[in-house]
FIKOL-517737 format. One record per residue (C-alpha): y negated, z, x negated; residue in one letter. Coordinates in Angstrom, 3 decimals, padded with zeros to 6 digits, m for minus. Layout:
+----------+----------+----------+---------+
:       yy :       zz :       xx : residuo :
+----------+----------+----------+---------+
:        Y :        Z :        X :       a :
...
+----------+----------+----------+---------+
! end
This chain:
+----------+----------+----------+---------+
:       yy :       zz :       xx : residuo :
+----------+----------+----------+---------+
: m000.228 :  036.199 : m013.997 :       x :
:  001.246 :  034.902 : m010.456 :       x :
:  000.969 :  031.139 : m010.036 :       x :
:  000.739 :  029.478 : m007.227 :       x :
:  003.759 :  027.679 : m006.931 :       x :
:  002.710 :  025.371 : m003.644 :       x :
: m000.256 :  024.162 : m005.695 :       x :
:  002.113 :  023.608 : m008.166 :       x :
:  004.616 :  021.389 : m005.949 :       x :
:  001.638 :  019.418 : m004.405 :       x :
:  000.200 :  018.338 : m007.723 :       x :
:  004.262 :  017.612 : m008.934 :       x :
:  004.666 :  015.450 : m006.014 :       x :
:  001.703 :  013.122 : m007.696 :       x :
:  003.107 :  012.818 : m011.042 :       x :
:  007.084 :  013.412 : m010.669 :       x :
:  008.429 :  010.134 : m008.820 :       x :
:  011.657 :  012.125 : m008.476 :       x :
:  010.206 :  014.195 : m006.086 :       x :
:  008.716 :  011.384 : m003.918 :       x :
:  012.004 :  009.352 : m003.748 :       x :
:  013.483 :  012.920 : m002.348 :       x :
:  010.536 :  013.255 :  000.242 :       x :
:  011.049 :  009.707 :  000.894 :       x :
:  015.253 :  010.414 :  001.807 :       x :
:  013.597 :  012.297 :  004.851 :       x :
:  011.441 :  009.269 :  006.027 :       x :
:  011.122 :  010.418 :  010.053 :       x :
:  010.154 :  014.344 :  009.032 :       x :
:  007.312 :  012.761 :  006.853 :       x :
:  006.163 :  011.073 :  009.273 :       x :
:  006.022 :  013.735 :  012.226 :       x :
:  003.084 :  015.103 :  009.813 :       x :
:  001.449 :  012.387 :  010.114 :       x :
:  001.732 :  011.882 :  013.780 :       x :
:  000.412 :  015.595 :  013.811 :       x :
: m002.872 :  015.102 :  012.070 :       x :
: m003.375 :  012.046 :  014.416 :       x :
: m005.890 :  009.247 :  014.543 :       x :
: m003.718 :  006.472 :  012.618 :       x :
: m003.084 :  003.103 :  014.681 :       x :
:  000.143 :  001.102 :  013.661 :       x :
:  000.827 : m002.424 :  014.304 :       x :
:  003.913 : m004.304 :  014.794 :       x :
:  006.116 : m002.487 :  017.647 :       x :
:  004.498 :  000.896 :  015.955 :       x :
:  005.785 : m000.048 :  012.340 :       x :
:  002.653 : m001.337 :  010.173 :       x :
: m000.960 : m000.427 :  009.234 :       x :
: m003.786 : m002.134 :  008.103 :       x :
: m004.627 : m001.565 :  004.720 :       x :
: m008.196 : m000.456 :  006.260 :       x :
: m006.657 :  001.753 :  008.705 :       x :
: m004.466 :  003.368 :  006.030 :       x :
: m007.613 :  003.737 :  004.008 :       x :
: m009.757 :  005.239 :  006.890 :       x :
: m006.891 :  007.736 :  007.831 :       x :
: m006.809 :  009.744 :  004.372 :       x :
: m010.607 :  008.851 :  003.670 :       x :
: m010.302 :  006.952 :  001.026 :       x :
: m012.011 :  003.794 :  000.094 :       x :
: m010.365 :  000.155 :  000.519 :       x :
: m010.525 : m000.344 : m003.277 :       x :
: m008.968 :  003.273 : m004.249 :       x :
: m005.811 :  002.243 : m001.920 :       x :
: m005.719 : m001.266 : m003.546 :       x :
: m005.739 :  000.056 : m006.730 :       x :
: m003.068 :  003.002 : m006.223 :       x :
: m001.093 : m000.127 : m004.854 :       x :
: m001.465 : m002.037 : m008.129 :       x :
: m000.803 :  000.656 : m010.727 :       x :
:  002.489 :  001.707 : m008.572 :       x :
:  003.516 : m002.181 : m007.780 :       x :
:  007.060 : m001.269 : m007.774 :       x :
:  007.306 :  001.947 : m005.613 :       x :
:  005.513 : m000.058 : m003.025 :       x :
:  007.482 : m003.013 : m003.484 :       x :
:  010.354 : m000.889 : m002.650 :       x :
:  008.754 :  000.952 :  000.318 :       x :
:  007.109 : m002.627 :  001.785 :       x :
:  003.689 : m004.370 :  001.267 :       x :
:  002.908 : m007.211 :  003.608 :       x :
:  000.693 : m009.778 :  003.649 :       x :
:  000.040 : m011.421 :  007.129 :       x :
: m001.851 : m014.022 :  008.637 :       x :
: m004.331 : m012.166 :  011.754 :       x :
: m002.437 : m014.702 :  014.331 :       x :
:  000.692 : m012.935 :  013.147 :       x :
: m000.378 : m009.948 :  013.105 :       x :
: m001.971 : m010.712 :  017.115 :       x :
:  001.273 : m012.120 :  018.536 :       x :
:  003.070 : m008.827 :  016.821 :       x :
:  000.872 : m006.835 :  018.408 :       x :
:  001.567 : m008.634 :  021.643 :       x :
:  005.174 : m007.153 :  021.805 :       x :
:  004.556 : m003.662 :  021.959 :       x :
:  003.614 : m003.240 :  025.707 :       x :
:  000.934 : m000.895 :  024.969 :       x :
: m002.135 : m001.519 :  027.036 :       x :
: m004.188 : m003.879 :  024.224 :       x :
: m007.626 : m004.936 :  023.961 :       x :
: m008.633 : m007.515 :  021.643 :       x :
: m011.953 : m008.873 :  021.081 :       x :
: m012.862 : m011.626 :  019.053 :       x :
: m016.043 : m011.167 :  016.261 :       x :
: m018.026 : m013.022 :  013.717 :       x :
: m014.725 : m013.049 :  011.221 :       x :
: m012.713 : m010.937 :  012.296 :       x :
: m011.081 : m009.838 :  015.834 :       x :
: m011.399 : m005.927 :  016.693 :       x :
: m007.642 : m004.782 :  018.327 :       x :
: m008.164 : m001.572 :  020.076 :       x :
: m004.780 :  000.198 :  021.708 :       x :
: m005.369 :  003.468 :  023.971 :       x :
: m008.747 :  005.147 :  021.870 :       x :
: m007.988 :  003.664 :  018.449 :       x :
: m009.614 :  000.276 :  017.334 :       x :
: m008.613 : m001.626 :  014.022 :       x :
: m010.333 : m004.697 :  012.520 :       x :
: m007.765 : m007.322 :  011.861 :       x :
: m009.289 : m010.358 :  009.810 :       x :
: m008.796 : m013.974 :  010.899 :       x :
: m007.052 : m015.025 :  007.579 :       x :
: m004.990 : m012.334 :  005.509 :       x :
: m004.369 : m009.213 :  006.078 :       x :
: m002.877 : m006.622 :  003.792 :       x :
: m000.211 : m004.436 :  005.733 :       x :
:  001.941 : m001.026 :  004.967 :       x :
:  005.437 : m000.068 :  005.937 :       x :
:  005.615 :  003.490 :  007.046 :       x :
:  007.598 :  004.232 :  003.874 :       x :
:  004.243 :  003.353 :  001.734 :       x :
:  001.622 :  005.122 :  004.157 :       x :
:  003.745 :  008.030 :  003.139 :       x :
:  003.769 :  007.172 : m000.625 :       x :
:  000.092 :  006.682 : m000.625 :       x :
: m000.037 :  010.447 :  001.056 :       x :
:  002.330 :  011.628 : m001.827 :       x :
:  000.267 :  010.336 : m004.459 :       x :
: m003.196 :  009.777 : m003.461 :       x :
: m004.842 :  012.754 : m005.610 :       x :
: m008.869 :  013.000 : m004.223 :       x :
: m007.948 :  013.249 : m000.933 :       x :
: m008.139 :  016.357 :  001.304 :       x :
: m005.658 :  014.885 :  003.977 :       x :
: m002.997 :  013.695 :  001.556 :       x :
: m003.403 :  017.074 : m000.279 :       x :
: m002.286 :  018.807 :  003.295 :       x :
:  000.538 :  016.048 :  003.925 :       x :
:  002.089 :  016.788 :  000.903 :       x :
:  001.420 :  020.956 :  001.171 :       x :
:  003.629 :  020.577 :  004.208 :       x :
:  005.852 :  017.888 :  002.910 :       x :
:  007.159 :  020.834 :  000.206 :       x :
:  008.613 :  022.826 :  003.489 :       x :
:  011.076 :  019.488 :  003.823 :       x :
:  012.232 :  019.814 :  000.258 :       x :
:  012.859 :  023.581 :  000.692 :       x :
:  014.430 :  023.223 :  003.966 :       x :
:  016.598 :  020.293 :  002.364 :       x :
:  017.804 :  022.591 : m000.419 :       x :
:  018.230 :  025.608 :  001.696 :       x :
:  020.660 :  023.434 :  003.890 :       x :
:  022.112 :  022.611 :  000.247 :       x :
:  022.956 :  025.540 : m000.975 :       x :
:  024.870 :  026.517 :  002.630 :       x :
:  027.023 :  023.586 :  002.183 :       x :
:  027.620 :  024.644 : m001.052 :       x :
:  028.501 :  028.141 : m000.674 :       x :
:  030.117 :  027.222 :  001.731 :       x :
:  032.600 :  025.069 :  000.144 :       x :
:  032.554 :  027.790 : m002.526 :       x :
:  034.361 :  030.523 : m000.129 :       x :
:  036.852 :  027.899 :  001.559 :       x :
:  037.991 :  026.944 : m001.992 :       x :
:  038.430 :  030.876 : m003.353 :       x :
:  040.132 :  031.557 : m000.093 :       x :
:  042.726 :  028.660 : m000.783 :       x :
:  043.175 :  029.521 : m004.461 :       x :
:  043.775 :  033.429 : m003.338 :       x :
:  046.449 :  032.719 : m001.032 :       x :
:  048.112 :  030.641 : m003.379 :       x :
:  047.967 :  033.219 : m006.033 :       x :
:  049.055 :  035.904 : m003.712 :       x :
:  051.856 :  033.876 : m002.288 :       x :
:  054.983 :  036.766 : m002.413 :       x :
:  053.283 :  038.598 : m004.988 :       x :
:  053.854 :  042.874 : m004.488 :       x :
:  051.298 :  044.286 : m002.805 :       x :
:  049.982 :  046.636 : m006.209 :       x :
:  050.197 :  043.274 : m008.277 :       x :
:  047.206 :  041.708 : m005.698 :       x :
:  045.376 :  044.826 : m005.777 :       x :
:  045.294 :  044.294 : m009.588 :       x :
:  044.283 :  040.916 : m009.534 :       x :
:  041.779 :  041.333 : m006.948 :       x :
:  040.559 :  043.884 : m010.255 :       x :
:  040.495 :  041.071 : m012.592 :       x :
:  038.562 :  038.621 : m010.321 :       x :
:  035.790 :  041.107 : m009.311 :       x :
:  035.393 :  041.666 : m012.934 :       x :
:  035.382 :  037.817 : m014.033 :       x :
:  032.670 :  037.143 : m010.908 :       x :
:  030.714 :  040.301 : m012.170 :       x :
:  030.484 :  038.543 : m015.857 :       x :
:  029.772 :  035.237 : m014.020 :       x :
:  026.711 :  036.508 : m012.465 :       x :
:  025.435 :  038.587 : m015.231 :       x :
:  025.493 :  034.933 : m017.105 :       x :
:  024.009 :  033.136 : m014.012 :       x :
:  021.168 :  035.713 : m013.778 :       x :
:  020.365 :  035.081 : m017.305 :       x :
:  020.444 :  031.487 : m017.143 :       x :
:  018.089 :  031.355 : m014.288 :       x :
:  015.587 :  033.621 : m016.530 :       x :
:  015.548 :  031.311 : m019.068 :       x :
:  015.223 :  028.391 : m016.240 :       x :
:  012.100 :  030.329 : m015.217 :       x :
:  010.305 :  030.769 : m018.697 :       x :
:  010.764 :  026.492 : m019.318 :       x :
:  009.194 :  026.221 : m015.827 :       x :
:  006.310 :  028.336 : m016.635 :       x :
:  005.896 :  026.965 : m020.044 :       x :
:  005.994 :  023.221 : m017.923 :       x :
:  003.088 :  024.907 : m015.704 :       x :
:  001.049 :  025.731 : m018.442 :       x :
:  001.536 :  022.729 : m019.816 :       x :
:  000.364 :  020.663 : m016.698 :       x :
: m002.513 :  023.234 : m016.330 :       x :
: m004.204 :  022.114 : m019.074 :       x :
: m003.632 :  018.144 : m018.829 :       x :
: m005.187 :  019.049 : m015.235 :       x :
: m008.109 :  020.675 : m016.860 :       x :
: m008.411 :  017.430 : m019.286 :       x :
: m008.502 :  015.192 : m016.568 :       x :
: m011.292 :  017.243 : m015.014 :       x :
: m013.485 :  017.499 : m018.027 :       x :
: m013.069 :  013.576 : m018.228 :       x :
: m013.578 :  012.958 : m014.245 :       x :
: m017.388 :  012.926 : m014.521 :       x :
: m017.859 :  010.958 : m016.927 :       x :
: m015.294 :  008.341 : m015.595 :       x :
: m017.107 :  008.485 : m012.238 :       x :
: m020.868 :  008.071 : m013.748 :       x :
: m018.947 :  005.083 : m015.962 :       x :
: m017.425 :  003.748 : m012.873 :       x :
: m020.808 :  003.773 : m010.554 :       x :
: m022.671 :  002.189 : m013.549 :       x :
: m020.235 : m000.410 : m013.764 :       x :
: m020.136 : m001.100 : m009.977 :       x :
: m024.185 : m001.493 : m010.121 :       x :
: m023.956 : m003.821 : m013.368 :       x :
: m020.839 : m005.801 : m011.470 :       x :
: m023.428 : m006.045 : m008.414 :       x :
: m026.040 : m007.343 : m009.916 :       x :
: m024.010 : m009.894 : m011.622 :       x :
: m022.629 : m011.130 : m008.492 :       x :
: m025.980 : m011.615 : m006.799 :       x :
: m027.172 : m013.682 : m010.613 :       x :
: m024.156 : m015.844 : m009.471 :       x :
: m024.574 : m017.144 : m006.109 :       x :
: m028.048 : m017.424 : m006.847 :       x :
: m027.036 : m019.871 : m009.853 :       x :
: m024.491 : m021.397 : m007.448 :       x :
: m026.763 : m022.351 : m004.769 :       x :
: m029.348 : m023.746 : m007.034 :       x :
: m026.825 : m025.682 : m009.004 :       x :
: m025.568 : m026.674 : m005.677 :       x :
: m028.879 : m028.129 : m004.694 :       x :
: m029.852 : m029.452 : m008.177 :       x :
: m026.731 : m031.411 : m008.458 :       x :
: m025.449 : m032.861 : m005.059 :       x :
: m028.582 : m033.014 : m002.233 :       x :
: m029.535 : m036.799 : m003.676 :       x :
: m026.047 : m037.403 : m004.957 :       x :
: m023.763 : m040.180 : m003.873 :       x :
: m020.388 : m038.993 : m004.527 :       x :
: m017.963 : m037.263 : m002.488 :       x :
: m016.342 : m034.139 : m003.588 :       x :
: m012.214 : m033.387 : m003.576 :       x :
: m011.005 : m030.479 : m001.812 :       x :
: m009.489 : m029.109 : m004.661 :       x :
: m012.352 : m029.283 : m006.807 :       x :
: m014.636 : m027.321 : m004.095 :       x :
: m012.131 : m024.924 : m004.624 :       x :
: m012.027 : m024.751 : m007.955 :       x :
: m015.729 : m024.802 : m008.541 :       x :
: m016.790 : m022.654 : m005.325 :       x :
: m014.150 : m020.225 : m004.048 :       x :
: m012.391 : m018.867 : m007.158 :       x :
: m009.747 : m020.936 : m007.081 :       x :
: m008.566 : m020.180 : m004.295 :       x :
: m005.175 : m022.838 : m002.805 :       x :
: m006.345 : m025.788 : m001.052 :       x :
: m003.989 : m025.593 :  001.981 :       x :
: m005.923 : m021.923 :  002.077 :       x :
: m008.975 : m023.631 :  002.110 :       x :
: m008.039 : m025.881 :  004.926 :       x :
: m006.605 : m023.014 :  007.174 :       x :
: m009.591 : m021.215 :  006.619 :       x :
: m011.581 : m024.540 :  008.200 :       x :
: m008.749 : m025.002 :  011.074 :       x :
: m009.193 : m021.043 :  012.002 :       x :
: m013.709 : m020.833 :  012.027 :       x :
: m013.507 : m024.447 :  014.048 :       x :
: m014.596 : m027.068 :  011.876 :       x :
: m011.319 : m029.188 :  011.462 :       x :
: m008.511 : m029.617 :  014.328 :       x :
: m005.274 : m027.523 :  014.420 :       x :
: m003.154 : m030.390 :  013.951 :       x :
: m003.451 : m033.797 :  012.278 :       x :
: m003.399 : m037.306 :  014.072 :       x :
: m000.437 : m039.391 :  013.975 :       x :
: m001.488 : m040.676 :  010.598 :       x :
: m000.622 : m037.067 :  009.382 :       x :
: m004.970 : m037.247 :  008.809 :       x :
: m007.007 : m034.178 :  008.999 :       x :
: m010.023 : m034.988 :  011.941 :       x :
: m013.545 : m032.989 :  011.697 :       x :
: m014.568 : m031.285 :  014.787 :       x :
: m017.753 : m032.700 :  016.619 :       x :
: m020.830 : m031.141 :  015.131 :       x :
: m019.076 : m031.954 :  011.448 :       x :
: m018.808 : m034.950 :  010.650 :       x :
: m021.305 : m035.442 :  008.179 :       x :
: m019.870 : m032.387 :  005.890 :       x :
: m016.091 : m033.629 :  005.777 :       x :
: m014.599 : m037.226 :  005.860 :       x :
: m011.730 : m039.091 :  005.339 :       x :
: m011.847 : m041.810 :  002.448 :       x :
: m009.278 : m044.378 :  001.728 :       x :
: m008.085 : m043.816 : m001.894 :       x :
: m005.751 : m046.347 : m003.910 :       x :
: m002.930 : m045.178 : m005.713 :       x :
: m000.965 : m045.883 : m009.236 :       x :
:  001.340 : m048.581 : m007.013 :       x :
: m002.506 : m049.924 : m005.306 :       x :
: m001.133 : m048.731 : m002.105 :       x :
: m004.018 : m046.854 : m000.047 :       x :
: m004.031 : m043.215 :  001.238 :       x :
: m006.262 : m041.499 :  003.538 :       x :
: m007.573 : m038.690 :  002.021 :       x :
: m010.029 : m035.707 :  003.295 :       x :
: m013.471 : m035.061 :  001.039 :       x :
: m016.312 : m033.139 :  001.208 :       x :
: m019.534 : m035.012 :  001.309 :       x :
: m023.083 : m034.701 : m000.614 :       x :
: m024.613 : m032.303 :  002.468 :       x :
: m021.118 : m031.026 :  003.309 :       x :
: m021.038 : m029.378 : m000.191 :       x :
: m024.073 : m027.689 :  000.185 :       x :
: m023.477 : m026.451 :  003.718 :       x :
: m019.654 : m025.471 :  003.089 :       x :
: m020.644 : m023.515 :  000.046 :       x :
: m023.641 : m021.417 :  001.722 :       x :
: m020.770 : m020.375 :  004.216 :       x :
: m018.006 : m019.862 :  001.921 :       x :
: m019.222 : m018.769 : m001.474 :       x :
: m018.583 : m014.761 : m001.124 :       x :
: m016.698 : m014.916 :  002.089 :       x :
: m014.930 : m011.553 :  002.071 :       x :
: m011.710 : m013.239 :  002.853 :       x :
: m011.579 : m014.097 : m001.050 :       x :
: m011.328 : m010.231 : m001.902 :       x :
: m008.257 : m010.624 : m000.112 :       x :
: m006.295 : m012.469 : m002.506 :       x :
: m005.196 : m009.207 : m005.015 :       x :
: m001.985 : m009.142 : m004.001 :       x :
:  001.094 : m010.915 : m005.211 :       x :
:  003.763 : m009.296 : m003.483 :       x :
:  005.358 : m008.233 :  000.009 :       x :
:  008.048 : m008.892 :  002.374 :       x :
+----------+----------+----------+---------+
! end
């Protein structure tokens, strides 16, 4: 039975890494494929992506990227994960001298250049080097446009060891050529024409031995294929029931979610509307946002307009007009009963900051721990 041995390539690409890091040597050609197909907008003096866009481009979801990213942390920290703030990523964008339209919306600004448009959010935002769109392409398996990136990314590996084997053979002739007239060197002219017996003879054996080596080469690569062929088939039979697990888990995790910010606001109101004391930063944080950094917190504040850029010349946070009665600044005393200014969140303030903040989708944007 014939196999097909493109199929073959394109579904080695996904699991052999050896083959990616050789795709990977020919970084431009890869690319060119990609131009080809079209409809992918990079960043940056043409250099980044948007996760989103990257996602969009081989119609995948935001989470199925994310998670490719995770499971393969160090290929991509090789090939160049970014994290970068959206003022960044605007003043980048700024230095291309490509016509650029940028409009600013409820969270997020939308950057179109020529007929492509990309939504660029005003906090984080998760960035690929061309090296990783191409790795996600070589090992993004449900996906009908990586499968066709990586069907033509096989012709560069043949075309790479075509040019190979030239070089080689090459090298092969210039060396027997050397080693002839070295041998030959004031020999008689019957004494060469023996010789030249014995060689054709010794390459005849050699071949005869190459041609049985590359049999046996063949049957370990067929019994490999058959071997892949039926972890594919297990991975199929198992698909379906991993997808019906994963949808009921996404509904469960849903509904969850929704039970918690309910119990959040209410404990919200139940706690602090008649309450006297202010609330920390940090502890917002901790109790609201995940967690999330403080200085995060505040840039997040400085960037939707509620506190000033920059801090007076007491190196004091001030509260935008219209704010004042969510966030002030209360004189604290310290271990030496010196006094500090420091910024809290009042009763009301708690209450309004947390019906803005509490599943904001700029905290799904925290997964990442790495990039450049």
């Amino acid at each position: 039975m014939k196999t097909n041995t493109k199929e073959n390539v394109n579904e080695n690409i996904i699991y052999e890494k050896s083959l990616r890091e050789e795709i990977g040597k020919h970084r431009d050609k890869a690319f060119d494929i990609i131009n080809k197909v079209g409809g992918l907008m990079l960043l940056d003096n043409e250099s980044l992506a948007p996760l989103n866009e990257v996602a969009r481009f081989y119609n995948a979801t935001r989470d199925t990227i994310k998670m490719l990213i995770r499971n393969n942390k160090k290929e991509f920290q090789k090939t160049g994960v970014k994290v970068v703030s959206g003022r960044d990523v605007i003043n980048s964008v700024g230095k291309n001298n490509l016509p650029t339209e940028i409009e600013q919306k409820n969270g997020y600004k939308l950057i179109t250049i020529g007929e492509r448009s990309a939504k660029i959010a005003n906090g984080r935002n998760t960035m690929l080097t061309k090296d990783s769109i191409i790795r996600v392409g070589m090992m993004l398996r449900d996906s009908e446009v990586a499968r066709e990136f990586r069907d033509q990314a096989t012709e560069i590996l043949k075309r790479a060891d075509v040019n190979t084997i030239v070089e080689v053979k090459d090298d092969q002739l210039r060396k027997k050529a050397e080693l002839y007239d070295k041998m030959t060197d004031g020999v008689p002219k019957m004494a060469q024409e023996s010789l030249l017996t014995t060689i054709e003879h010794y390459q005849t054996t050699v071949r005869e031995l190459e041609r049985k080596a590359e049999q046996e080469l063949q049957e370990e690569r067929k019994i490999t294929q058959d071997a892949k062929a039926a972890r594919k088939k297990a991975e199929e039979n198992t698909k379906l029931f991993e997808q019906l697990a994963t949808e009921t888990g996404e509904k469960l995790e849903s509904v969850v979610k929704d039970l918690e910010k309910a119990r959040r606001k209410s404990d919200l109101f139940d706690r602090y509307i008649d309450s006297g004391l202010n609330m920390t930063l940090q502890e917002f944080c901790k109790r609201y946002l995940d967690g999330i950094k403080t200085k995060s917190f505040i840039a997040w504040l400085q960037s939707d307009g509620i506190l000033y850029e920059n801090r007076n010349t007491n190196a004091v946070y001030r509260t935008r007009k219209g704010f004042e009665q969510w966030l002030i600044n209360v004189p604290v005393k310290q271990y030496n009963n010196a006094m500090k200014t420091t910024l809290m969140i009042t009763p009301s303030g708690v209450v309004k900051l947390a019906q803005k903040y509490v599943g904001d989708p700029r905290l799904n944007e925290s997964w990442i721990e790495f990039g450049n």
